[in-house]
C-alpha positions as CSV (number, residue, x, y, z in Angstrom):
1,X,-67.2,-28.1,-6.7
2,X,-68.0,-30.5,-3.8
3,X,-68.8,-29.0,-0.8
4,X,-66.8,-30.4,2.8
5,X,-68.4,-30.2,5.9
6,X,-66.9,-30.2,9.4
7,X,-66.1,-26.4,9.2
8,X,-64.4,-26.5,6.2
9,X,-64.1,-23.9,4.4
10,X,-63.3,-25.7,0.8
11,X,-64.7,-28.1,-1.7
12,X,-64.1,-31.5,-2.4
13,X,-63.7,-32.1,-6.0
14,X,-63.3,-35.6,-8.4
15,X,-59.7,-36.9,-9.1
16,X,-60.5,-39.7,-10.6
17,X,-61.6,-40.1,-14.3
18,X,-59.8,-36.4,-14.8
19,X,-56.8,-38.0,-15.8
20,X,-56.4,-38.5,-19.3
21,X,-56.7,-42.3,-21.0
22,X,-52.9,-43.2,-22.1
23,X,-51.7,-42.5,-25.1
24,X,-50.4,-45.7,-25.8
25,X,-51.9,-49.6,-25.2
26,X,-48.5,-50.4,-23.9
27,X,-47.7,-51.4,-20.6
28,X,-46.4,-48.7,-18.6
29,X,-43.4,-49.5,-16.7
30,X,-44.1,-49.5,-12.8
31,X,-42.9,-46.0,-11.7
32,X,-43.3,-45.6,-7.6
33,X,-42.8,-42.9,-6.1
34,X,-41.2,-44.3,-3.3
35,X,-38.8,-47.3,-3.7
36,X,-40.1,-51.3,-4.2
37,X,-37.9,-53.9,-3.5
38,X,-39.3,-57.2,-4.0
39,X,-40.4,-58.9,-0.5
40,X,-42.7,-61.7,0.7
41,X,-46.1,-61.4,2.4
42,X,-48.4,-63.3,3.8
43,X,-51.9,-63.2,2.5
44,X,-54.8,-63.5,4.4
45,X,-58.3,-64.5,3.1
46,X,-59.5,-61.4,1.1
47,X,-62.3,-59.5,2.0
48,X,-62.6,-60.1,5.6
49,X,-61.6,-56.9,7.8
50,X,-58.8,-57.4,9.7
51,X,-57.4,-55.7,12.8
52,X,-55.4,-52.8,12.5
53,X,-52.8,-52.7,15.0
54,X,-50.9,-49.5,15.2
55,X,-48.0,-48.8,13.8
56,X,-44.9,-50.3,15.2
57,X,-42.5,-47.3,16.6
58,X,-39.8,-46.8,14.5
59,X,-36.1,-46.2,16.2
60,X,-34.6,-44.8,13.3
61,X,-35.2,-43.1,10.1
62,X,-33.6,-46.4,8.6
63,X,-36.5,-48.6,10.4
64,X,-39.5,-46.0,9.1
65,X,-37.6,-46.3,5.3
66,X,-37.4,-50.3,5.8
67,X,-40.8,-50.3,7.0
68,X,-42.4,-47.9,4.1
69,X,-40.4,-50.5,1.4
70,X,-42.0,-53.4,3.1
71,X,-45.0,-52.2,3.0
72,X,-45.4,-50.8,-0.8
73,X,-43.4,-54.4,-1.9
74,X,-46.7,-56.3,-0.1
75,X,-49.2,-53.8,-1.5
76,X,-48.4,-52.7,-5.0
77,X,-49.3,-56.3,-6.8
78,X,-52.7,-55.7,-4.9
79,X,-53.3,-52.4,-7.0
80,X,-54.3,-52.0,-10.4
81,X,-55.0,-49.1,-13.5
82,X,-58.1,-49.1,-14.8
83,X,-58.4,-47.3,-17.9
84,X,-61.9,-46.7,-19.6
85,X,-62.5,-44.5,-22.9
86,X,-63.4,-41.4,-20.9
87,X,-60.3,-41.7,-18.3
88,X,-58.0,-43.9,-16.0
89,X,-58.2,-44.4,-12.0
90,X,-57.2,-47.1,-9.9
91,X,-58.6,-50.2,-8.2
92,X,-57.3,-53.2,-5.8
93,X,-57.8,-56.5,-5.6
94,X,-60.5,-58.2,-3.7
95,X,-60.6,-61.4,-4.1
96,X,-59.0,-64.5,-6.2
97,X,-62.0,-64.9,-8.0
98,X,-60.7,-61.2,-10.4
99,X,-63.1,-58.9,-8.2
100,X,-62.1,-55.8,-8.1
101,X,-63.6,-52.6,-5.9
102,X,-62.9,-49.1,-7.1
103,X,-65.1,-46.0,-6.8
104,X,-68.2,-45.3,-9.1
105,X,-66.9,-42.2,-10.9
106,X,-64.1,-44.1,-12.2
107,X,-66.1,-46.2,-14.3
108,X,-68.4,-43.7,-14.7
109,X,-71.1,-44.8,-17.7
110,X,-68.2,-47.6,-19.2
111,X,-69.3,-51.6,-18.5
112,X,-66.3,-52.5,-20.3
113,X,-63.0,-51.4,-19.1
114,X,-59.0,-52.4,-19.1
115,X,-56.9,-53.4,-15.8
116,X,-53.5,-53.2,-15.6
117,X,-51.4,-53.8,-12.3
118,X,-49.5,-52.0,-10.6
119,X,-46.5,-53.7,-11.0
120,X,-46.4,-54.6,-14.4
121,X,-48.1,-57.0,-17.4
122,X,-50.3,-56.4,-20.1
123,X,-53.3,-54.8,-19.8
124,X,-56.4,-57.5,-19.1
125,X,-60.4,-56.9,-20.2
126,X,-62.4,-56.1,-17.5
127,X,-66.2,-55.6,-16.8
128,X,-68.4,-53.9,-14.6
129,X,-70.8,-56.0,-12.1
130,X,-72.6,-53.3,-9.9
131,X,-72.1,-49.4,-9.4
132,X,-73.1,-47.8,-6.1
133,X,-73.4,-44.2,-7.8
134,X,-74.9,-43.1,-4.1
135,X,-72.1,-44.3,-1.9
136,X,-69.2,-43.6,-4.8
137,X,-68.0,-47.2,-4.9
138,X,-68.3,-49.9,-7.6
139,X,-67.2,-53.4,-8.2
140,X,-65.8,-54.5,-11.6
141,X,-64.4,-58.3,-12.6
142,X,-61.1,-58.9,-14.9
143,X,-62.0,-62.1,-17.2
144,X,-58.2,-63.6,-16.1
145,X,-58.1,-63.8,-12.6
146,X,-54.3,-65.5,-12.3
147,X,-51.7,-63.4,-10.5
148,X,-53.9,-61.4,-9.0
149,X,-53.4,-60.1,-5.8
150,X,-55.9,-59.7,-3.3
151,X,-55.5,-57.3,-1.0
152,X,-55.4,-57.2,2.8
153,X,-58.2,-54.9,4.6
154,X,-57.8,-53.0,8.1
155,X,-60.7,-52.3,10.4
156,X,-61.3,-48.6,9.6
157,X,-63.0,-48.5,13.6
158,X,-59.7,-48.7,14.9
159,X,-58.0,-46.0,12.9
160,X,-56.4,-43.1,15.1
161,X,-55.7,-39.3,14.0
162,X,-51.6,-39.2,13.2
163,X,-51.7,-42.6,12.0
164,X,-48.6,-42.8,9.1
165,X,-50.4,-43.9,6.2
166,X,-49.3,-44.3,2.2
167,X,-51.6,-43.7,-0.2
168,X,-51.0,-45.8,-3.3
169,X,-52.2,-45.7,-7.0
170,X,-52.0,-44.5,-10.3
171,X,-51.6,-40.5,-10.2
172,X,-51.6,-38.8,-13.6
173,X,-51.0,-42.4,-15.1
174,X,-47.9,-42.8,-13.4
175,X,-48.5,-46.2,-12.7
176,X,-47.5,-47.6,-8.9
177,X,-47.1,-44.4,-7.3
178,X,-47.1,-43.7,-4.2
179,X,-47.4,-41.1,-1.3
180,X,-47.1,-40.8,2.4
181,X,-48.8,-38.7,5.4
182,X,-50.9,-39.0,8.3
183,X,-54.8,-39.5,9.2
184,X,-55.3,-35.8,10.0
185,X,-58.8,-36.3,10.5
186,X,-61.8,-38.9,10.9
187,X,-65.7,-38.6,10.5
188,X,-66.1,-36.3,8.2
189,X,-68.7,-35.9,5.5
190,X,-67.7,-34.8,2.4
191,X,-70.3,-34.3,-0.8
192,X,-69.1,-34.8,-4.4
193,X,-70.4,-32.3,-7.1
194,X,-72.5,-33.6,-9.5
195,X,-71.7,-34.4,-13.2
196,X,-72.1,-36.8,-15.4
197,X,-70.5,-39.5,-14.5
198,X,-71.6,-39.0,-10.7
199,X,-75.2,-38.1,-9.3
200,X,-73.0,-36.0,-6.1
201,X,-72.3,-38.8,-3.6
202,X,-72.4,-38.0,0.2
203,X,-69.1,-39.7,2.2
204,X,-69.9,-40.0,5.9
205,X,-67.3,-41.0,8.3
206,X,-64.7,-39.9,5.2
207,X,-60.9,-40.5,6.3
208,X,-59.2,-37.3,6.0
209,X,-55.3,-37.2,5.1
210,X,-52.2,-35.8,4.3
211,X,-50.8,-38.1,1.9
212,X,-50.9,-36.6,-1.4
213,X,-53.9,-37.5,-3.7
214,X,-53.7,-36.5,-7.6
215,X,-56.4,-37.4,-10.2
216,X,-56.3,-40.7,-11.2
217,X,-55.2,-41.7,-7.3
218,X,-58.9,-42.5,-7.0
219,X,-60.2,-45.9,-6.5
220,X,-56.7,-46.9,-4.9
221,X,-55.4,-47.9,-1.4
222,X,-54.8,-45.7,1.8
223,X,-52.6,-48.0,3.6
224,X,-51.1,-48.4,7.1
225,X,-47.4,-49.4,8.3
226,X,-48.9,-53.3,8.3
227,X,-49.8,-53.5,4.8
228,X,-53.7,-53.1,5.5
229,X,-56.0,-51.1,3.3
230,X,-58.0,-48.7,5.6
231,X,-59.3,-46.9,3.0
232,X,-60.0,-45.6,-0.9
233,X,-58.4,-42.5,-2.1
234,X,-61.7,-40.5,-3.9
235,X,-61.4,-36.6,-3.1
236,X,-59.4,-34.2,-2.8
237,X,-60.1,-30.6,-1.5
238,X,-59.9,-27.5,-3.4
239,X,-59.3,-23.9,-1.7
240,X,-61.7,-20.9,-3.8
241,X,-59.3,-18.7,-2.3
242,X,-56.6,-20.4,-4.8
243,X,-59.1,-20.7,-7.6
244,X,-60.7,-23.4,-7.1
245,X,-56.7,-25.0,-6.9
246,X,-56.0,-28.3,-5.1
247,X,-55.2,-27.6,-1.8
248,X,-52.2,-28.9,-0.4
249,X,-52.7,-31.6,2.2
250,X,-56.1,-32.2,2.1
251,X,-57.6,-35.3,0.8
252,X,-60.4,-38.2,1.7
253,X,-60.8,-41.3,1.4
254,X,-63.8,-43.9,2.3
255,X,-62.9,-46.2,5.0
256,X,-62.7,-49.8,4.3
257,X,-65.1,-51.0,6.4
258,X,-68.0,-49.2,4.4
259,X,-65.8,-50.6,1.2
260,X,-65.7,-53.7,1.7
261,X,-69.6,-54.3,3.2
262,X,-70.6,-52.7,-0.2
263,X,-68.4,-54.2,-2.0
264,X,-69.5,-58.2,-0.7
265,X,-73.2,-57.3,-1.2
266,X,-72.3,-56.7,-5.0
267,X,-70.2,-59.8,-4.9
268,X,-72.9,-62.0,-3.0
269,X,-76.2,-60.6,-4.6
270,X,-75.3,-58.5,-7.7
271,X,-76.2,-55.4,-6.2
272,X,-76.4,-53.4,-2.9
273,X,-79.4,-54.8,-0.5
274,X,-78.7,-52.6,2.2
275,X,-77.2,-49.8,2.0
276,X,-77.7,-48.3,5.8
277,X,-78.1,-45.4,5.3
278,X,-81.5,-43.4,5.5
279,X,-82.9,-41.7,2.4
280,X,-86.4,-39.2,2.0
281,X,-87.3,-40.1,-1.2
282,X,-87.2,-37.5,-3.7
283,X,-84.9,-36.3,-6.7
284,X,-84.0,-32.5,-6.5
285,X,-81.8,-29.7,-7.0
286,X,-80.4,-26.9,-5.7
287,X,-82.4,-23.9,-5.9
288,X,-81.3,-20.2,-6.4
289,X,-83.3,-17.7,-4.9
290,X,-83.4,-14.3,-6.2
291,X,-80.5,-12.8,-4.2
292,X,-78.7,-15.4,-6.0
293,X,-78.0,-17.5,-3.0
294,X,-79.0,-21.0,-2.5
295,X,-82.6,-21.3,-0.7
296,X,-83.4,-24.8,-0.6
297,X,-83.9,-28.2,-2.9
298,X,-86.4,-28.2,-5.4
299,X,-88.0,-31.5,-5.4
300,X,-87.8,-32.9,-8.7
301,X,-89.8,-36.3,-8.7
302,X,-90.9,-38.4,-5.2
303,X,-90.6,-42.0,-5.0
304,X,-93.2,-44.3,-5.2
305,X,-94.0,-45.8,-1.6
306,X,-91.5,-43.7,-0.2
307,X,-91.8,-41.2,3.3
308,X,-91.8,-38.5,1.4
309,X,-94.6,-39.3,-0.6
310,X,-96.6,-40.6,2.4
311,X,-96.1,-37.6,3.9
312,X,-97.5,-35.3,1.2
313,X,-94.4,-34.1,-0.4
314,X,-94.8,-32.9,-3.7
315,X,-93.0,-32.7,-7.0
316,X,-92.9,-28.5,-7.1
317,X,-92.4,-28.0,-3.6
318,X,-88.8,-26.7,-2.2
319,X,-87.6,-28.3,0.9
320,X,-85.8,-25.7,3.1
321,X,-85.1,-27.6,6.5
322,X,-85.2,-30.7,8.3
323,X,-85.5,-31.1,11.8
324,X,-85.2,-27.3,11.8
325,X,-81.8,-27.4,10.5
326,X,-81.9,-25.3,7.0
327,X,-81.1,-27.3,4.1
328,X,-80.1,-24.7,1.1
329,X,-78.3,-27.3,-1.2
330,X,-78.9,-30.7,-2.2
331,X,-75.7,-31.3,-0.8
332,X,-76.6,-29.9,2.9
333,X,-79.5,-31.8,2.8
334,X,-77.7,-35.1,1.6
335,X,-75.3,-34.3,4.3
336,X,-77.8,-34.2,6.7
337,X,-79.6,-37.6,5.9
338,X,-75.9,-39.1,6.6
339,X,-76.8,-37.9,10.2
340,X,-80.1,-39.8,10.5
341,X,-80.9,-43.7,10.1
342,X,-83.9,-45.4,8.0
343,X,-87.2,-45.7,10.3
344,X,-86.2,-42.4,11.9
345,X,-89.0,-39.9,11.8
346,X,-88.0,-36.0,11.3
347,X,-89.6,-32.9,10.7
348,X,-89.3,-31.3,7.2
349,X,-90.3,-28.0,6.4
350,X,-91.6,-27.2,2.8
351,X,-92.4,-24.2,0.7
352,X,-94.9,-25.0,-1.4
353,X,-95.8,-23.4,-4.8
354,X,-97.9,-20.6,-3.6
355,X,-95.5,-19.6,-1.1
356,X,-97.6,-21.6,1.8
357,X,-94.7,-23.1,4.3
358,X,-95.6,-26.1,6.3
359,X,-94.3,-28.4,8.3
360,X,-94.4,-32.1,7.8
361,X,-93.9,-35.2,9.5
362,X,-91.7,-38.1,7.4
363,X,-90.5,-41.4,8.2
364,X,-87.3,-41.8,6.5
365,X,-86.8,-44.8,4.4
366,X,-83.4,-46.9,3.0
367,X,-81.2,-45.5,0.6
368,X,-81.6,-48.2,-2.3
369,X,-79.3,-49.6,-4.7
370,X,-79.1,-49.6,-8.2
């Protein structure tokens, strides 16, 4: 499970890649959730962030009901299925050229995967250009670019809590669908649990919402009332209290903004040159202490060059705090970097093999791509 911090008391778990591949190679017929009449649109050039008024009041339940059609008509040819031989999630369009941003643990390990839109059509080859395992995004390319899309991008900065907002994908494999609710939240850090096709991703500044999510919803668009993406659909949150079940109301998303700066670097250089965010520079893991609790993060391996070698930090030894704040998971400690920026020096208290505790000085370096 995925830990969610912010005082709450669940865990954020995967939805996409859960969904099973189809059982079929046909097209599946576009199934919203919500109705989609055709309309026109105006495109604007794809990529670049654009303001994100708010919502225009709505006098009636008929204007909110024109306004939700208008918006999914302008949106759904933006979002896509992608279907891989582990899974399926969702992806939108970002640009004329067939590039295409979605989160990392949808393609998970695949370099070759199928998109099919939204809206309809055969299913086209697609391929990946660059993961960003750390940041849970990824950029993949069709090889037939016409009739794509592109999508339209909000300024996640100017998002407000109680925002109505659709969020718009490929649930279960029911392709097109779509759900609405409000920004209940914003800020918040949210850590994915690790597995195979995901080394546990830290989310700061996550978008929390109402709108339904469902696996294979990940990798799609949380959109306003103007037709902007603001966001990607990637967790949702489960209550241990139901069992570890989804609970209702509860999702995240990553805002745009940190989508689409990503997601140009890939375009632009192949690969993520900076990723802003500050990293220690070791590989670790939880470790369980003899009550059975979690007591700190076993460093597995420190980089080469990195502050954390500099600083003495050794394979062996179990980091328990930083800056005095205790750091009993990898994920409270990964939560915790999110906090801090690269060059910043902190304090980080070790246990070393013996049992000797110190104390030790680190400048924190930049989280790098792969």
């Amino acid at each position: 499970m995925r830990e969610t911090t912010a005082a709450l008391a669940a865990a954020a778990v995967l939805l996409a890649g859960c969904g099973p591949p189809p059982t079929s190679t046909g097209t599946p017929a576009p199934s919203p959730e919500t109705s989609t009449p055709a309309a026109s649109r105006t495109r604007t050039p794809t990529g670049s962030p654009t303001d994100s008024p708010a919502s225009s009041p709505t006098s009636s339940p008929q204007a909110l009901e024109a306004a939700y059609e208008k918006v999914i008509a302008e949106v759904l040819p933006s979002i896509v299925q992608i279907t891989t031989k582990a899974g399926l999630g969702s992806g939108i369009v970002f640009d004329s050229r067939g590039h295409i941003i979605t989160n990392a643990h949808v393609v998970g390990q695949a370099t070759e995967m199928n998109v099919t839109i939204a809206t309809g059509g055969a299913p086209r080859p697609a391929r990946l250009v660059k993961s960003f395992p750390a940041g849970d995004l990824a950029v993949i390319k069709v090889d037939r670019p016409d009739g794509l899309r592109p999508a339209r991008f909000g300024d996640s900065a100017k998002l407000r809590v109680g925002q109505i907002v659709l969020a718009m994908g490929n649930p279960l494999g029911l392709s097109g669908s779509v759900t609405n609710g409000i920004i209940s939240a914003l800020g918040r850090t949210v850590t994915e649990p690790q597995n195979p096709d995901s080394p546990g991703a830290t989310i700061a500044g996550a978008i929390q919402t109402s709108a339904a999510i469902n696996p294979g919803n990940s990798g799609g668009a949380l959109v306003d009332l103007t037709g902007r993406v603001i966001g990607i659909p990637t967790l949702a949150a489960t209550d241990p209290a139901l069992g570890g079940g989804t609970a209702p109301g509860i999702g995240f998303a990553i805002p745009s903004n940190t989508a689409i700066d990503i997601a140009r670097q890939i375009v632009e250089n192949g690969r993520v040159t900076n990723s802003h965010r500050a990293a220690l520079g070791i590989r670790g893991s939880t470790v369980i202490g003899t009550d059975g609790q979690p007591s700190g993060v076993g460093v597995a391996s420190v980089e080469r060059g990195g502050g954390a070698e500099k600083a003495g930090i050794r394979a062996g030894d179990v980091i328990v705090s930083i800056n005095g704040k205790d750091t009993p998971t990898m994920a409270v400690l990964a939560e915790t970097l999110t906090t801090l920026k690269p060059g910043d020096r902190v304090r980080v208290g070790v246990v070393r093999g013996g049992g000797d505790a110190e104390t030790l000085d680190v400048t924190l370096g930049q989280l790098q791509g792969e």
